[in-house]
C-alpha positions, 0 to 999 in steps of 0.5 A, a space after each residue: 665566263 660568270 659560271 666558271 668565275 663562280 664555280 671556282 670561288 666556290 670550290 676555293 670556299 669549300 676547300 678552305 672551309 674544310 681545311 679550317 674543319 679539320 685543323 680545328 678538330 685537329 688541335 682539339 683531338 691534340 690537346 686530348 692527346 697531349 693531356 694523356 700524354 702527360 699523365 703518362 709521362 708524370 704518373 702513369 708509366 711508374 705504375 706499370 710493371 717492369 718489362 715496359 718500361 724497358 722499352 723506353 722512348 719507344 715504350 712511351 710512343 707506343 702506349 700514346 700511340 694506341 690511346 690516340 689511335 683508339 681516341 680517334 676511331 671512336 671520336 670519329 665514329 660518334 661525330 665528335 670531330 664534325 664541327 659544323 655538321 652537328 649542332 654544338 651541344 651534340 659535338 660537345 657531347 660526342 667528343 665526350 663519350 668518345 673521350 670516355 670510352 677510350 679512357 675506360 679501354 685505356 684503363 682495362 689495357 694499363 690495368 691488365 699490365 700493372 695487374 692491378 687497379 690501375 690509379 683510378 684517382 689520376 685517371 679522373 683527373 686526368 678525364 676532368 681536364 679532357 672534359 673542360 678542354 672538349 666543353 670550352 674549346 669545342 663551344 669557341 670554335 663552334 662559335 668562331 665557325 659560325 661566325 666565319 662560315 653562315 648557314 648555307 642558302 638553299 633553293 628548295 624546289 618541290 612537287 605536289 607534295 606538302 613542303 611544311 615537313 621538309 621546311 621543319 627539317 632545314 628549320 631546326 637546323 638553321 645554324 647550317 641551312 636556311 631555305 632562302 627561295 623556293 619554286 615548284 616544278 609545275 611551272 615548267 622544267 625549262 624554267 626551273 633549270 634558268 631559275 637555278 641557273 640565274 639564282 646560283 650564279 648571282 648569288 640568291 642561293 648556294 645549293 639545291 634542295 630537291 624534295 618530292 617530284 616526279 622522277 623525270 623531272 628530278 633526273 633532269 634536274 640533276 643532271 643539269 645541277 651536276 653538269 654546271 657543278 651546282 651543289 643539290 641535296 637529294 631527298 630519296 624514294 625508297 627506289 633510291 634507297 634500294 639502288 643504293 645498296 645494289 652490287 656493282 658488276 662487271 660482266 659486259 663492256 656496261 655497267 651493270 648492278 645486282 640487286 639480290 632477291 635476298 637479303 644476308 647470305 649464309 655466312 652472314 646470318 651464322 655471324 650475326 646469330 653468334 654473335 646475338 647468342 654470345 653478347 646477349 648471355 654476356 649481357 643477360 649476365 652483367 645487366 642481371 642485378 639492373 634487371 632485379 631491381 627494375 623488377 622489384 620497383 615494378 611490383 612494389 608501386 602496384 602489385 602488377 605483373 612485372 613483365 608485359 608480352 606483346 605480338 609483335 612481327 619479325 621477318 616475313 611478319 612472323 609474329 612473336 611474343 615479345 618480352 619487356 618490363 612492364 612500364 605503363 597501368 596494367 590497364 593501359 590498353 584495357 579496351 584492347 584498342 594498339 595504341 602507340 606511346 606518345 611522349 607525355 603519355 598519362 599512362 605510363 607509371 612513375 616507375 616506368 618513366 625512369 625505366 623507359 628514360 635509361 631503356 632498361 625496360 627493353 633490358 627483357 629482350 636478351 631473351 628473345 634475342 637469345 630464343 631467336 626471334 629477334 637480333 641485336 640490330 635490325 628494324 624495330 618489330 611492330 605490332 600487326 596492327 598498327 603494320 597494317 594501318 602503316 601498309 594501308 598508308 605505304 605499301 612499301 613498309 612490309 618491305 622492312 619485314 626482309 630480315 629480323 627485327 632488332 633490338 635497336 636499329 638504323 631508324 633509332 640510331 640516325 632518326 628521332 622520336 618524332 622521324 616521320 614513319 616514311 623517314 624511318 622506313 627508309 633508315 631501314 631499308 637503308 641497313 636492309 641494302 647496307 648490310 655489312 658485320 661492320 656496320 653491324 658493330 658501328 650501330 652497336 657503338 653508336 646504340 651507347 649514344 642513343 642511350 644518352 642523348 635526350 633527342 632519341 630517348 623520347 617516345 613516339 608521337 601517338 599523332 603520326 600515324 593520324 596524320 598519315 591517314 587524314 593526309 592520305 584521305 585529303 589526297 584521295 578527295 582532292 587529288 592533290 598529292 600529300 603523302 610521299 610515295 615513289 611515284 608509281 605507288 602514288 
């Protein structure tokens, strides 16, 4: 009767607390619309050519229409309508860059019909008010939720491995979650279960969170999460992550999944090689006058090669010259030694830090895109050294090496600077097992906010790959199991 009481009120809970989401949202995405709507009505629509303006009302509620269609695609592609999934400041900023975006294709369409520049100083003007409107709205509401609904408190419950990692994680996200209680598996599955049970249902906590334990153990214990409909997070293995992309098949009277020993069919590897031919010469073009620049910057601060080529691997770890301006001392790796980029990395050039910030030394790869070597979309190419200090580490990295690396990709869209090697892995095992066209152009889209937003734009802390092996080296002196891994590769 308690659990029942409990499960109830917080499905009541979750349901108002996602019905208050949306209408908040709602009313932000209508002042948007509202605004457009208005300078339509006021200044735009006279400037269009005759024939639409024949069609009246229904003329006004088509143009208004599509705008807030193609306002909504993208806002909800770029998480600006996630209030309290994102933390604020990232909110504020998606909203914006959709904002902007469905302004800049509203502006082609408008000014393809009125065949001329299409009255860019009321367009601004009306982007201003859509932008004090996204910045005040968005920080009022995001206060008055978190007021309304307090980060959720989490049971974290562990193995062997280290917690400090994934306690970092829910600690730089305090405004959603808060680690409140924690207990370790070792203790005896039975009495985890009572735990979560007692726990839940007196209220110490509101969800699961299940890190890195033995697979027996952890399907007991969502199964029994699911069964009383106690909320958990699951952190995945690589066998997850594989499943997840897995086919379902209905051949017998028992559900069946397939698994393919390849990665894209045919079809699907002519699509995206088109698809790299055509956008990387259109790219190669539009961005031909940055790249002139950046090549000009280069060789006048000090006379050095404009260009660097570096062996990096593609699939099936064929290896491969690839090609980028040049953004650190032409002696940056005199000795030989592959280092990876740290974030204040003292080698990196005036010159190159401005390049790197705005990605435009990458700018270069056009041409291994268009020579073959290398895709829009897939897992960043490494060097076969440091693959090979990765695979000493975590045998499953060579995994990633299934299909072309990318020029950018899942890992660099959805992680961080500072995402642990392994967390990466997974990200692109994740797109390998996802594959589809669409997600293809979804990561293109979301590439644009990679571009801008400071948390991704960093370089990688040189420190990771040393942690990984001294980590690896404690567990082989201790016993003791520190690096995860699925647990028959432990």
């Amino acid at each position: 009767m308690r659990g029942d009481v409990r499960i109830r009120k917080v499905q009541r809970l979750e349901s108002y607390k996602r019905i208050i989401n949306l209408a908040l949202m709602a009313i932000n995405f209508a002042l948007e619309v509202a605004i457009f709507s208005y300078f339509w009505v006021n200044h735009f629509q006279p400037s269009v050519v005759y024939e639409l303006r024949k069609f009246h009302r229904m003329g006004h509620l088509a143009e208004i229409s599509l705008y807030a269609g193609i306002l909504l695609m993208l806002s909800i592609m770029y998480g600006g309508m996630r209030l309290g999934y994102m933390k604020i400041a990232e909110t504020v900023f998606s909203q914006i860059l959709a904002t902007i975006l469905a302004n800049i294709m509203i502006y082609m369409e408008l000014s393809v019909l009125a065949r001329q520049a299409f009255v860019p100083q009321m367009f601004l003007a009306m982007m201003f008010d859509q932008m004090v409107v996204i910045v005040v709205y968005t920080n009022l509401v995001g206060a008055v939720y978190k007021r309304l609904f307090p980060p959720r408190k989490l049971l974290l419950i562990s193995g062997n491995l280290s917690t400090n990692e994934i306690k970092s994680k829910f600690e730089s996200r305090r405004d959603k979650y808060v680690i409140t209680d924690e207990i370790n598996v070792n203790m005896g599955t039975e009495k985890v279960l009572q735990y979560i049970l007692d726990g839940y249902f007196n209220m110490k906590f509101n969800a699961v969170v299940i890190w890195d334990i033995p697979v027996d153990r952890r399907n007991r214990i969502i199964k029994f999460c699911y069964a009383q409909s106690i909320r958990f997070y699951l952190m995945p293995k690589i066998t997850d992550v594989i499943i997840s992309g897995a086919e379902e098949l209905k051949v017998f009277d028992s559900p069946m999944l397939l698994t393919r020993e390849y990665c894209l069919t045919m079809e699907q590897r002519f699509i995206k090689r088109t698809i790299d031919i055509v956008f990387a010469l259109i790219l190669i073009i539009v961005t031909s006058p940055i790249m002139l620049i950046a090549a000009i910057a280069i060789k006048l601060y000090d006379g050095g090669d404009v260009f660097y080529k570096q062996v990096r691997c593609t699939k099936d770890l064929r290896e491969f010259k690839i090609l980028k301006f040049r953004s650190m001392r032409q002696d940056a790796e005199k000795d030989g030694v592959a280092r990876l980029a740290s974030k204040h990395d003292d080698r990196i050039t005036p010159v190159g830090r401005i390049i790197r910030k705005c990605r435009a030394d990458e700018l270069p790869q056009l041409f291994n895109i268009l020579k073959g070597d290398m895709t829009f979309i897939g897992p960043r190419p490494e060097r076969p050294e440091i693959i090979k200090q990765y695979v000493e580490l975590m045998p499953e990295f060579v995994l990633r090496t299934k299909v072309k690396a990318g020029l950018a990709g899942y890992a660099q869209v959805y992680g961080k600077y500072n995402t642990a090697p392994y967390d990466k892995l997974k990200l692109d095992l994740t797109y390998i097992e996802k594959y589809s066209l669409w997600l293809d152009i979804k990561l293109m889209m979301l590439t644009i906010k990679v571009l801008f937003w400071p948390d991704s734009t960093e370089g990688v802390e040189v420190e990771q790959i040393s942690a990984l092996r001294a980590a690896l080296d404690r567990e082989k002196s201790t016993g003791e199991n520190i690096v995860e891994t699925d647990d028959d590769m432990s």
